[in-house]
Biopython code that builds the backbone (N, CA, C, O; Angstrom):
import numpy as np
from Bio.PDB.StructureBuilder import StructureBuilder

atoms = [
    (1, "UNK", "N", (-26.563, 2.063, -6.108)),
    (1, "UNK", "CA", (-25.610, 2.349, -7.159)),
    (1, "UNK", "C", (-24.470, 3.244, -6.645)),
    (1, "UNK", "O", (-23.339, 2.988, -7.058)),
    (2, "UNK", "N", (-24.613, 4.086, -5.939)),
    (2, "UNK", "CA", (-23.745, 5.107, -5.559)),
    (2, "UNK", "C", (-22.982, 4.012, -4.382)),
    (2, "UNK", "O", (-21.896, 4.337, -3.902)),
    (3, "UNK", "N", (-23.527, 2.950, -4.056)),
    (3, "UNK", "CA", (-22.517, 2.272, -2.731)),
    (3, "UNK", "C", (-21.617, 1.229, -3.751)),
    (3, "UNK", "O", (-20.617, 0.629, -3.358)),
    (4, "UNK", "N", (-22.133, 1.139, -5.044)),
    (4, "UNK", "CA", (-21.037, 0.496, -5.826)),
    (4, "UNK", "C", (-19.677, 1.178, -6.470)),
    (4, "UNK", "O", (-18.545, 0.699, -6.541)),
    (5, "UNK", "N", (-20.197, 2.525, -6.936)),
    (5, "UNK", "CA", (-19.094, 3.696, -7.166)),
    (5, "UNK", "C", (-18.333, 4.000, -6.456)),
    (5, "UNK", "O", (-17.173, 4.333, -6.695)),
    (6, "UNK", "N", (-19.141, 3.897, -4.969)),
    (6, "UNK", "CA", (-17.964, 4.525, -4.299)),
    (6, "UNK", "C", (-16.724, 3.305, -3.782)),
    (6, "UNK", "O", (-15.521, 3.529, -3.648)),
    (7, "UNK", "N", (-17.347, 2.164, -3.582)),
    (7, "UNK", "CA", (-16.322, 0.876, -3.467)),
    (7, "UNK", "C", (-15.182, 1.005, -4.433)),
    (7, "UNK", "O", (-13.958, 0.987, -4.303)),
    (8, "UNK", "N", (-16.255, 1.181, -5.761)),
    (8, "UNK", "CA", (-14.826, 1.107, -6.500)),
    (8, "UNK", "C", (-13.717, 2.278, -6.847)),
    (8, "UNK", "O", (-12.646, 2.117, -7.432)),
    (9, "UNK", "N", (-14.175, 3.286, -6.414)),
    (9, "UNK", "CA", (-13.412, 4.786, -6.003)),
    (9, "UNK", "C", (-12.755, 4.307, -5.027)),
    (9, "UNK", "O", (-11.674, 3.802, -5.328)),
    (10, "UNK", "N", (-13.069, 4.296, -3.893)),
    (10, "UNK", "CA", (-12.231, 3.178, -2.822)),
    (10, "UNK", "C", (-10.958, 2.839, -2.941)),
    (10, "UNK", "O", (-9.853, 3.266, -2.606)),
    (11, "UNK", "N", (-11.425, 1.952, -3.512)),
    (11, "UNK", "CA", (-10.675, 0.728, -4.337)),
    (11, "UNK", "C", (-9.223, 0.803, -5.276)),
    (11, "UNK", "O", (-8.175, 0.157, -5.230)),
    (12, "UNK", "N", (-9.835, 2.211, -6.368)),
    (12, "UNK", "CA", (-8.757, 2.129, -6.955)),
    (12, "UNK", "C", (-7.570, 3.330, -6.089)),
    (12, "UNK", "O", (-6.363, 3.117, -6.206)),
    (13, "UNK", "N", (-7.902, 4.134, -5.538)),
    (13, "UNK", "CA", (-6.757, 5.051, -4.379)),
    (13, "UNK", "C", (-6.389, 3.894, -3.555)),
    (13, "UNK", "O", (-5.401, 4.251, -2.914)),
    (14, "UNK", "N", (-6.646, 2.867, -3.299)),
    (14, "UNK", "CA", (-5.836, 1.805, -2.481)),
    (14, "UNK", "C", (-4.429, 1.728, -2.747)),
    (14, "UNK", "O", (-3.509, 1.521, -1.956)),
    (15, "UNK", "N", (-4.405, 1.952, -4.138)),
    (15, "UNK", "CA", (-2.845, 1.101, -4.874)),
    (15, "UNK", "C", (-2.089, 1.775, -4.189)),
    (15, "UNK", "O", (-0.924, 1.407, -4.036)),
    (16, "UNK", "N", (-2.534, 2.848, -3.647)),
    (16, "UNK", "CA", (-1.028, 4.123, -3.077)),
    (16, "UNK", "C", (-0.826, 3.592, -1.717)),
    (16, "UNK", "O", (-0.092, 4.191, -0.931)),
    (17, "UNK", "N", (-1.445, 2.484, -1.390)),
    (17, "UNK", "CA", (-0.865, 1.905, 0.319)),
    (17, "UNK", "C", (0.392, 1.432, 0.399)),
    (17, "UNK", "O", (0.936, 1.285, 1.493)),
    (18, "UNK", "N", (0.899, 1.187, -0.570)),
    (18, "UNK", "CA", (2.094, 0.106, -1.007)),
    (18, "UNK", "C", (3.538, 0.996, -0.694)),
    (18, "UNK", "O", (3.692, 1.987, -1.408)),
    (19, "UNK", "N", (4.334, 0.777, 0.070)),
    (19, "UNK", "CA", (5.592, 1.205, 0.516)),
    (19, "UNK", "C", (6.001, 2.176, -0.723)),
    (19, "UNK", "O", (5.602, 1.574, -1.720)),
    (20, "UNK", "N", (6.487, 3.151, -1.050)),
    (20, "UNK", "CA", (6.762, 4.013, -1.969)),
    (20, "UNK", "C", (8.679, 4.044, -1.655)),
    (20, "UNK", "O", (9.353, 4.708, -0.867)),
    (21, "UNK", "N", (9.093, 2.879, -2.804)),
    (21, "UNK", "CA", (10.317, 2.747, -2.217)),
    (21, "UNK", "C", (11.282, 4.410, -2.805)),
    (21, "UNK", "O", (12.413, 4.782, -2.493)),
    (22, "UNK", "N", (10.428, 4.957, -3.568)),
    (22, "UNK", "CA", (11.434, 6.520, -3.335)),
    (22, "UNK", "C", (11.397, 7.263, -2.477)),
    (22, "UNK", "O", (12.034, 8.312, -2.573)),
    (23, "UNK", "N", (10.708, 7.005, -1.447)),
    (23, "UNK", "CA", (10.686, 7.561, -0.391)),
    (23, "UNK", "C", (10.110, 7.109, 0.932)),
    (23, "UNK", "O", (9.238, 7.815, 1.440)),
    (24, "UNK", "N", (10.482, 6.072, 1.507)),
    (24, "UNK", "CA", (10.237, 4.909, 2.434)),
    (24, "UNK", "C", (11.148, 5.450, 3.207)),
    (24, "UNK", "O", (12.074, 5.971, 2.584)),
    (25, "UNK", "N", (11.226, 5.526, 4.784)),
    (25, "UNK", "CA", (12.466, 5.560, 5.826)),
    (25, "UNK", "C", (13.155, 4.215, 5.537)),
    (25, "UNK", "O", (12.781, 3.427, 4.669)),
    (26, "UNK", "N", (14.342, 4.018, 6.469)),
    (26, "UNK", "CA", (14.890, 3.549, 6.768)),
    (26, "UNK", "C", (14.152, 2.250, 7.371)),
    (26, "UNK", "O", (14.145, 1.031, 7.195)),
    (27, "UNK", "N", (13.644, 3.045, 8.038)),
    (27, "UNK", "CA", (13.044, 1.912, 9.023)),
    (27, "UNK", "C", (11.563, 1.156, 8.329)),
    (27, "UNK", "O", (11.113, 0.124, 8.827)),
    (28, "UNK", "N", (11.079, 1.654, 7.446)),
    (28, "UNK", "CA", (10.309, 0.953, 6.644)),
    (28, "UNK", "C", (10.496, -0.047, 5.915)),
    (28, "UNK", "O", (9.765, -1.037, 5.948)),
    (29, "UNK", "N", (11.799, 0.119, 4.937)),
    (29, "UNK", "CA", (12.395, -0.625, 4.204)),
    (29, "UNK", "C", (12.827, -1.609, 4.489)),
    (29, "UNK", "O", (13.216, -2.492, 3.725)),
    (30, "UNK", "N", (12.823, -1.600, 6.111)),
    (30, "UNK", "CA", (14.012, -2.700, 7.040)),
    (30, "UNK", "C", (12.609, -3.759, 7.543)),
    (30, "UNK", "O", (12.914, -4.722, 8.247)),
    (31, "UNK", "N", (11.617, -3.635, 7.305)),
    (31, "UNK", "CA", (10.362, -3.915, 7.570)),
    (31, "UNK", "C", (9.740, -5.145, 6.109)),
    (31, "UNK", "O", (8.791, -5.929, 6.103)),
    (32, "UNK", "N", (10.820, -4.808, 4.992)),
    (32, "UNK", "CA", (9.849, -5.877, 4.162)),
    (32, "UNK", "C", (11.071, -7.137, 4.107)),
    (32, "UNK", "O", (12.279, -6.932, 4.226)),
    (33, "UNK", "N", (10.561, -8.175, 3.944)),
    (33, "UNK", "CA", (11.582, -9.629, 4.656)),
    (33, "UNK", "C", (12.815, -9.402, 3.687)),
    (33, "UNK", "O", (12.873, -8.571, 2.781)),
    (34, "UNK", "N", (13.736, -10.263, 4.044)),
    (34, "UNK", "CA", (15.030, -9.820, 3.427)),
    (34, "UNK", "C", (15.745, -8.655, 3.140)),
    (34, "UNK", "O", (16.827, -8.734, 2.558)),
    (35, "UNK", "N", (15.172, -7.368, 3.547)),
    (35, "UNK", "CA", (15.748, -6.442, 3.550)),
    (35, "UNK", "C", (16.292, -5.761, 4.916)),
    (35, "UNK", "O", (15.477, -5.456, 5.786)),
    (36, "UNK", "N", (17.565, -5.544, 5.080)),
    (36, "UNK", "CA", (18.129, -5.234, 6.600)),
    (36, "UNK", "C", (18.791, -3.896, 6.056)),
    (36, "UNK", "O", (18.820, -3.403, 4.928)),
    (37, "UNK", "N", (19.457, -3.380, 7.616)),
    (37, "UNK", "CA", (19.945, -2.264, 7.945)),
    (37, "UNK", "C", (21.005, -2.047, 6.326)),
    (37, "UNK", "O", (20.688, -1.012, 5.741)),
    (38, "UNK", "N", (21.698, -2.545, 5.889)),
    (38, "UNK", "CA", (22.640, -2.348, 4.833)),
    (38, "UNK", "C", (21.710, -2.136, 3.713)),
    (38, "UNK", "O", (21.369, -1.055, 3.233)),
    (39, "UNK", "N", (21.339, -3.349, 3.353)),
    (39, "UNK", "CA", (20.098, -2.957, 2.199)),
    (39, "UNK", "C", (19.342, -1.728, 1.879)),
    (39, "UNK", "O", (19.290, -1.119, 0.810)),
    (40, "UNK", "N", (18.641, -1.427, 3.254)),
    (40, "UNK", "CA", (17.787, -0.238, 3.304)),
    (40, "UNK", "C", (19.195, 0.666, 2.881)),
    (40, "UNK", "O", (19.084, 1.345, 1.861)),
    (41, "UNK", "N", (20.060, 0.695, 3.362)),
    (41, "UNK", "CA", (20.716, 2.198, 3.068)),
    (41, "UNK", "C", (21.302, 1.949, 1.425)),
    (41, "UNK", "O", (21.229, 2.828, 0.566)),
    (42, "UNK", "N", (21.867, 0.629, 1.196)),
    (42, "UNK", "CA", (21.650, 0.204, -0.555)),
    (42, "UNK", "C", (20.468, 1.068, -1.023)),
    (42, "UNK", "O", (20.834, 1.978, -1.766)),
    (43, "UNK", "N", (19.150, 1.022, -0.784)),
    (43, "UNK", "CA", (18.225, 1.685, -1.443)),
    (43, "UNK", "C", (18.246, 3.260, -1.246)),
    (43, "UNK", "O", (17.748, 4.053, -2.045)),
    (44, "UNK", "N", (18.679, 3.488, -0.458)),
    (44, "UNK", "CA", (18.674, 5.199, 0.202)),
    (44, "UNK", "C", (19.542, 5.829, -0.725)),
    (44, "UNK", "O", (19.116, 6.834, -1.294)),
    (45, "UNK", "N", (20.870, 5.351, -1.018)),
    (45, "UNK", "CA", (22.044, 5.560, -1.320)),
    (45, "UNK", "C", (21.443, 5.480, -2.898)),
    (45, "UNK", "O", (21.461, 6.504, -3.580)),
    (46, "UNK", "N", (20.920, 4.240, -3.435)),
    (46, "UNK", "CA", (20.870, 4.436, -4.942)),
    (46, "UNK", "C", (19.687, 5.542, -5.158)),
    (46, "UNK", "O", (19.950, 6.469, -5.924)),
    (47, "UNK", "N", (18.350, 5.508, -4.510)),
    (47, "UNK", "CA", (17.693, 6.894, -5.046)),
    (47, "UNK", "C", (18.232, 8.138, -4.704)),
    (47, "UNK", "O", (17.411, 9.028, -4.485)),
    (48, "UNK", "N", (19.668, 8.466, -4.587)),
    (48, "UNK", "CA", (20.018, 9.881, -4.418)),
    (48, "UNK", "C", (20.060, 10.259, -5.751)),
    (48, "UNK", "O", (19.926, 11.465, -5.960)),
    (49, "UNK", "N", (20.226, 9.466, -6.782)),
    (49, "UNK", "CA", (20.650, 9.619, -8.086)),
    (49, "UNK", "C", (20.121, 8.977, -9.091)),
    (49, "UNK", "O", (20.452, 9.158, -10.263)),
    (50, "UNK", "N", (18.737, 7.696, -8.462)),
    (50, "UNK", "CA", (17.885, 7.451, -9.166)),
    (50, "UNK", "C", (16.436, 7.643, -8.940)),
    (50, "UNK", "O", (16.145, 7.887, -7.769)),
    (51, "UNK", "N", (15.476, 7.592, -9.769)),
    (51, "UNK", "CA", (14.300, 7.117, -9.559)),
    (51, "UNK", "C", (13.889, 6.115, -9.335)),
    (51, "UNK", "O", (13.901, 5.232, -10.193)),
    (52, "UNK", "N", (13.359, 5.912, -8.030)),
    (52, "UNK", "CA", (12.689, 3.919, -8.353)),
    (52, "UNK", "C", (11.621, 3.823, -8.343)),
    (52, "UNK", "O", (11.069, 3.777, -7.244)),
    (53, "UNK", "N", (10.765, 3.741, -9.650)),
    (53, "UNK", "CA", (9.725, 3.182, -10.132)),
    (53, "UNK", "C", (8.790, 2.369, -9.952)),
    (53, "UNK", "O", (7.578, 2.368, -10.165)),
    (54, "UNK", "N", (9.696, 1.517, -9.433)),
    (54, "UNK", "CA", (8.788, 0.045, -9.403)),
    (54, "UNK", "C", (10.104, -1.237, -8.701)),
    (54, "UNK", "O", (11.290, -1.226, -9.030)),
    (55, "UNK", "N", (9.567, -2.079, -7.861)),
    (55, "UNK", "CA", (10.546, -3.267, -7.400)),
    (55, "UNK", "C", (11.496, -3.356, -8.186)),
    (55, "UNK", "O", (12.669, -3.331, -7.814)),
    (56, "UNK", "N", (11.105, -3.480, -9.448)),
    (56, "UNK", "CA", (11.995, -4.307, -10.339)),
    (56, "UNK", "C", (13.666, -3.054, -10.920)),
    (56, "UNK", "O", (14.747, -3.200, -11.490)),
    (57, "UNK", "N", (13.110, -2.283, -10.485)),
    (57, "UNK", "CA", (14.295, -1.173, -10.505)),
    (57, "UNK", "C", (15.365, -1.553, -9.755)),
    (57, "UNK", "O", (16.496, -1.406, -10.217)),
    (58, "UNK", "N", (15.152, -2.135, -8.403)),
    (58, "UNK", "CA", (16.162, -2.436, -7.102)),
    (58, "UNK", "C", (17.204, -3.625, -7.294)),
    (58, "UNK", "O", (18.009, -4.006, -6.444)),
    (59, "UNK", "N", (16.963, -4.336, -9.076)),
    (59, "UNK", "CA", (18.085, -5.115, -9.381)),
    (59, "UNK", "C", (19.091, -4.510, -10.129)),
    (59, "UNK", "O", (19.990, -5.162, -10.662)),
    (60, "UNK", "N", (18.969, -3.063, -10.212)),
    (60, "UNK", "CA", (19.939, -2.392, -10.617)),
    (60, "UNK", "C", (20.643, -1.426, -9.486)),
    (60, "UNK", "O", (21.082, -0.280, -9.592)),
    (61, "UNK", "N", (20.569, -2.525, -8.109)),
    (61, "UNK", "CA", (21.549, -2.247, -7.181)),
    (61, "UNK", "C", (22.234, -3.941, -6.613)),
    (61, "UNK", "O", (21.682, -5.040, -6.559)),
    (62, "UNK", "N", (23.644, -3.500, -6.261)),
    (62, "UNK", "CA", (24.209, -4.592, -6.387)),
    (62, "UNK", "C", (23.861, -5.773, -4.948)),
    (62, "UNK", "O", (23.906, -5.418, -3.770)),
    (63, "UNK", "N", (23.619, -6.790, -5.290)),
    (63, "UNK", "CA", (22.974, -7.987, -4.298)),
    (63, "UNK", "C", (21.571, -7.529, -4.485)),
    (63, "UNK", "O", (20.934, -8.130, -3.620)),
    (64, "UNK", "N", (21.042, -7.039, -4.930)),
    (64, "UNK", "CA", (19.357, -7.289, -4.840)),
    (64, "UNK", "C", (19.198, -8.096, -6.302)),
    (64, "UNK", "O", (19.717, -7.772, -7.371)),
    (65, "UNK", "N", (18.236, -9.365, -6.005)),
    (65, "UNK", "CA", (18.158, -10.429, -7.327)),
    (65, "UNK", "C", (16.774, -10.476, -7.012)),
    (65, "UNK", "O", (16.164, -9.840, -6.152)),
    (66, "UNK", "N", (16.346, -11.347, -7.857)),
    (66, "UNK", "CA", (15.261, -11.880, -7.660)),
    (66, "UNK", "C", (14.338, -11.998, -6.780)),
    (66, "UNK", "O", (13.228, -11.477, -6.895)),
    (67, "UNK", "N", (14.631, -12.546, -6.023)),
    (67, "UNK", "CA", (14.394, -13.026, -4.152)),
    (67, "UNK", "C", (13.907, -11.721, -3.790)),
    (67, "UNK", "O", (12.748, -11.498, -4.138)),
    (68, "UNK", "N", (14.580, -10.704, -3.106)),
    (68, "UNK", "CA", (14.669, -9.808, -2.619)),
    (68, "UNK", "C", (13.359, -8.820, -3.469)),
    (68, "UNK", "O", (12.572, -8.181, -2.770)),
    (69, "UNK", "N", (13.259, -8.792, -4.840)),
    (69, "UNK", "CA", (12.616, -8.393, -5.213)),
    (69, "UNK", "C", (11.168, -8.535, -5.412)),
    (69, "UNK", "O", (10.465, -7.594, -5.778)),
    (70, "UNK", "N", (10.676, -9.846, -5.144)),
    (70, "UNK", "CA", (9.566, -10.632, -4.734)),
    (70, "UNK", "C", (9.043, -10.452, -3.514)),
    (70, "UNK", "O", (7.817, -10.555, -3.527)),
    (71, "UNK", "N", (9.534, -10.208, -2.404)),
    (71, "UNK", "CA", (9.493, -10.259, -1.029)),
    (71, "UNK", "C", (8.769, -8.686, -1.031)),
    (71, "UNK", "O", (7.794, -8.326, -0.372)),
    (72, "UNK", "N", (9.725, -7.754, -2.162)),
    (72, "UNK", "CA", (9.126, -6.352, -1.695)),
    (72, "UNK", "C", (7.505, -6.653, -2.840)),
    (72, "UNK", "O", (6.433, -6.678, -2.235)),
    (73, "UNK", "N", (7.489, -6.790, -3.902)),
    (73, "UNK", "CA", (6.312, -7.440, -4.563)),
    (73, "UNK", "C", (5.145, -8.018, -3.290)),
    (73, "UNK", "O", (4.119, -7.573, -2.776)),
    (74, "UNK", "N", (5.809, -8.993, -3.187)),
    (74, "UNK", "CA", (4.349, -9.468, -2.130)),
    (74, "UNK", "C", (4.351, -8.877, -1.264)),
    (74, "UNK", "O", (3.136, -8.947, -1.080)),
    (75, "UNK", "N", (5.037, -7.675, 0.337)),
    (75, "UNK", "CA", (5.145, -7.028, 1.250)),
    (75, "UNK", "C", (3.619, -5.690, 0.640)),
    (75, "UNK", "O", (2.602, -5.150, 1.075)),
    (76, "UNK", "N", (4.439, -5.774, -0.557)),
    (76, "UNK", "CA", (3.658, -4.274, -1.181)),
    (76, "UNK", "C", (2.029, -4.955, -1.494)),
    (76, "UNK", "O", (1.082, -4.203, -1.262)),
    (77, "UNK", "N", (1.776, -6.155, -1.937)),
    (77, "UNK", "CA", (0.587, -6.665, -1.823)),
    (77, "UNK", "C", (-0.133, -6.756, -0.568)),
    (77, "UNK", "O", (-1.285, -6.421, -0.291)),
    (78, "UNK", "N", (0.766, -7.270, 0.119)),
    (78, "UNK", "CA", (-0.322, -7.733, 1.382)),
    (78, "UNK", "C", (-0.577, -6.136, 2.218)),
    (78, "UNK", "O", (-1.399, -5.885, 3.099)),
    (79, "UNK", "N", (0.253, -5.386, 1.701)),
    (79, "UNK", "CA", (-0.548, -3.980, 2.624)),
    (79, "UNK", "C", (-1.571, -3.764, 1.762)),
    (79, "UNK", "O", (-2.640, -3.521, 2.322)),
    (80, "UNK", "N", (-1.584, -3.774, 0.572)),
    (80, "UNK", "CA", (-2.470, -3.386, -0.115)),
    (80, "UNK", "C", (-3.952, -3.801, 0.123)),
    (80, "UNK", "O", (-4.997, -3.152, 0.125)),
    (81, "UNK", "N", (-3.632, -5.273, 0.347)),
    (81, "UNK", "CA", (-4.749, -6.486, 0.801)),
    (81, "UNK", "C", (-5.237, -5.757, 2.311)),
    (81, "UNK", "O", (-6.453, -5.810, 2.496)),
    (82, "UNK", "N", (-4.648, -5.270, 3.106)),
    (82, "UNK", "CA", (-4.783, -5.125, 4.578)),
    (82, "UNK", "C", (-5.544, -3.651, 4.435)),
    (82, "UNK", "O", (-6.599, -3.335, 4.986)),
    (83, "UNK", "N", (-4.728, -2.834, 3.549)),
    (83, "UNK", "CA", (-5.131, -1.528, 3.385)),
    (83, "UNK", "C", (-6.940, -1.385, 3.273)),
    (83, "UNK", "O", (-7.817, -0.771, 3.880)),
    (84, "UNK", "N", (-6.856, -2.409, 2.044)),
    (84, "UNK", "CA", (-8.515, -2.614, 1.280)),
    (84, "UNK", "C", (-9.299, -3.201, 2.225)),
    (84, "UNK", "O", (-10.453, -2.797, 2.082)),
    (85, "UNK", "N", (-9.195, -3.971, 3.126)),
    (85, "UNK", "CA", (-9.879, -4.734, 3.763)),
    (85, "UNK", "C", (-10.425, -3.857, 5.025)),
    (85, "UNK", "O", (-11.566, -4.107, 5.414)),
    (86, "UNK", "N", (-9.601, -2.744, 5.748)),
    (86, "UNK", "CA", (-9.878, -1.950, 6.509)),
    (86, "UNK", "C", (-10.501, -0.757, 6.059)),
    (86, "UNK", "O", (-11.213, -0.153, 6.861)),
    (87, "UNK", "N", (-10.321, -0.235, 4.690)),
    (87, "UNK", "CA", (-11.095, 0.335, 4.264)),
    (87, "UNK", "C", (-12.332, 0.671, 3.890)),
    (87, "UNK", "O", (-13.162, 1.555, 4.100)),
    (88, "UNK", "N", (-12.127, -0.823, 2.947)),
    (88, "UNK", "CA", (-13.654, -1.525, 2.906)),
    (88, "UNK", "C", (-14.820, -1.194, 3.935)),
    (88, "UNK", "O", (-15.929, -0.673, 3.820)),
    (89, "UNK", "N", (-14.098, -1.714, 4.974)),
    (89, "UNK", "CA", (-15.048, -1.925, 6.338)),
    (89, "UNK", "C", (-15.559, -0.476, 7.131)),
    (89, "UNK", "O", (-16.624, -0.161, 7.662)),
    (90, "UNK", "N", (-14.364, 0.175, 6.952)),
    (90, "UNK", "CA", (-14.606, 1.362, 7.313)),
    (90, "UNK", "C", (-15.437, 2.490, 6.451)),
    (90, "UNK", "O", (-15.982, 3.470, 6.958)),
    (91, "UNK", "N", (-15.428, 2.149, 4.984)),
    (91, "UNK", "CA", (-17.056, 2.515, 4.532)),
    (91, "UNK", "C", (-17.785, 2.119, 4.573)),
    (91, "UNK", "O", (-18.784, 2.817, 4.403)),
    (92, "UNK", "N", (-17.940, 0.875, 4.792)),
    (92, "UNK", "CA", (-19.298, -0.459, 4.616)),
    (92, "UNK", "C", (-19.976, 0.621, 5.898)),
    (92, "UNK", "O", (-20.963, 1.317, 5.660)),
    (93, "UNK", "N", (-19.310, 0.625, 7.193)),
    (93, "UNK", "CA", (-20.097, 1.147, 8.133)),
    (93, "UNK", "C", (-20.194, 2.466, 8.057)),
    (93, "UNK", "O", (-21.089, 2.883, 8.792)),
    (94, "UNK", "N", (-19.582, 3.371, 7.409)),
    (94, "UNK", "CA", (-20.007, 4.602, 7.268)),
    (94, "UNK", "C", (-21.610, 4.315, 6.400)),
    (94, "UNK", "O", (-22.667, 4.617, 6.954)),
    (95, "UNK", "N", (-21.574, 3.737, 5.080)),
    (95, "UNK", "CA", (-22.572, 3.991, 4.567)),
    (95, "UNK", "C", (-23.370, 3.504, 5.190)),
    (95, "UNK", "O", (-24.391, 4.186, 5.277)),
    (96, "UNK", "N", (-23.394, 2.205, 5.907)),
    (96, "UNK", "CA", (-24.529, 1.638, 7.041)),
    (96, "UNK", "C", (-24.743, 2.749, 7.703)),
    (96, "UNK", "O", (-25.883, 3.114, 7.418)),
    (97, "UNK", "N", (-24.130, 3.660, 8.615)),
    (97, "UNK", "CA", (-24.927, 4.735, 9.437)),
    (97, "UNK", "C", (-25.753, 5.603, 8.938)),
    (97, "UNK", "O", (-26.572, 6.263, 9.578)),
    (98, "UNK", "N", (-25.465, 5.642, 7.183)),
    (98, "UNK", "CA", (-25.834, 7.349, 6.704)),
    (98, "UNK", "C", (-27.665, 6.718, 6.498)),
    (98, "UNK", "O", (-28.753, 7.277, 6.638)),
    (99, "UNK", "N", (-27.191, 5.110, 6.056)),
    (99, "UNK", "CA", (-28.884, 3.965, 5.569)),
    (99, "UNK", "C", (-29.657, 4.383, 6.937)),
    (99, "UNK", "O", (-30.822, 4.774, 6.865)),
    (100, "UNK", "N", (-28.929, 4.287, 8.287)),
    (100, "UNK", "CA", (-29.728, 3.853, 9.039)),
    (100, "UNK", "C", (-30.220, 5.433, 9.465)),
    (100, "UNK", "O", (-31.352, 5.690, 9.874)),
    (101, "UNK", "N", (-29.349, 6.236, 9.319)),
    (101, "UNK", "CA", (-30.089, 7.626, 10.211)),
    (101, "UNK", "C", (-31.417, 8.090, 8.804)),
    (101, "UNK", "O", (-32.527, 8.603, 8.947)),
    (102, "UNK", "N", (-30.605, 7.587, 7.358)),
    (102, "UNK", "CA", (-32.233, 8.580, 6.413)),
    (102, "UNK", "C", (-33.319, 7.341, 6.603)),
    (102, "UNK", "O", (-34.417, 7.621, 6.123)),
    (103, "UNK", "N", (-33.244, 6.232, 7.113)),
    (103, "UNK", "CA", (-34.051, 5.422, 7.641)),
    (103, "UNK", "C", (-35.292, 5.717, 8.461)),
    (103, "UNK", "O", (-36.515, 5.760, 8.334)),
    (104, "UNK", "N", (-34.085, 5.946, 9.611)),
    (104, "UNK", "CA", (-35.078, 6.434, 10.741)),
    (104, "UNK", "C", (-35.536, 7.715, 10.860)),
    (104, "UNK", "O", (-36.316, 7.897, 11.795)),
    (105, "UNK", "N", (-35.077, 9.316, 9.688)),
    (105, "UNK", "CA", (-35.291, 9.941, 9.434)),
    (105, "UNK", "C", (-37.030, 9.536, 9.004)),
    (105, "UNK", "O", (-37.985, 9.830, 9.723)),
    (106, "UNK", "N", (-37.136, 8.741, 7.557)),
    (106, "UNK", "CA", (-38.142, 8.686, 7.266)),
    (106, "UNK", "C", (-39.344, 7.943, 7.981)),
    (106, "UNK", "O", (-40.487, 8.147, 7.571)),
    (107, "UNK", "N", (-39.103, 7.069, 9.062)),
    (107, "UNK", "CA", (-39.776, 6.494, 9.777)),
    (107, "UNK", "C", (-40.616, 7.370, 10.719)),
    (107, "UNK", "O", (-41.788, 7.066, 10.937)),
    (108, "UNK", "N", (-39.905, 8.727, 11.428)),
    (108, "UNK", "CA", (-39.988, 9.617, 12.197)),
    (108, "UNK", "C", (-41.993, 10.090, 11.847)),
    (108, "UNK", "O", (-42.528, 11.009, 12.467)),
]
sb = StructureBuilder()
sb.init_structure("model")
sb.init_model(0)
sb.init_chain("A")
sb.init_seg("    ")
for serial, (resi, resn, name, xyz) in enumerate(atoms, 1):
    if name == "N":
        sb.init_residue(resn, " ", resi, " ")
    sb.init_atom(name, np.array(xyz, "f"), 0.0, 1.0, " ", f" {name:<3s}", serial, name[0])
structure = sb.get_structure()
């Protein structure tokens, strides 16, 4: 029970893997598809004076539509996907070591 809690404790701090476009470098931003050197500074330039919330904020800068806004949508998924998946694994085997040492603890 406690290896199900903690998955899903896990699980839900994952969401914060996702590019944090109020505060992403330069060079991050230039990293999700369709977004280049101008763009990224489009985004730099509009959070001096906004908050951005969420993707869908970045069509209230000029040339970002649709497209552009999807790309950061799924970019921000698939880390998320990559994030969880390494995570995952990286408790799966933590809790496998803690099974195997009170294991062989009690075997002793």
């Amino acid at each position: 029970m406690k290896k199900i809690v903690a998955l899903f404790a896990l699980c839900g701090t994952l969401v914060f893997g996702a590019i944090n476009l109020q505060t992403a470098s330069k060079e991050e931003l230039m990293n999700i598809k369709g977004i280049g050197e101008k763009k990224a500074e489009q985004i730099i330039e509009y959070r001096k004076t906004n908050t951005i919330k969420s993707a869908d904020d970045l069509k209230n800068i000029k040339g970002f539509g649709d497209n552009i806004v999807s790309n950061v949508k799924e970019n921000n998924m698939d880390s998320i996907k990559e994030k969880t998946k390494k995570e995952t694994k990286d408790k799966s085997e933590e809790l496998n070591n803690k099974l195997n040492e009170k294991t062989s603890s009690l075997l002793k």
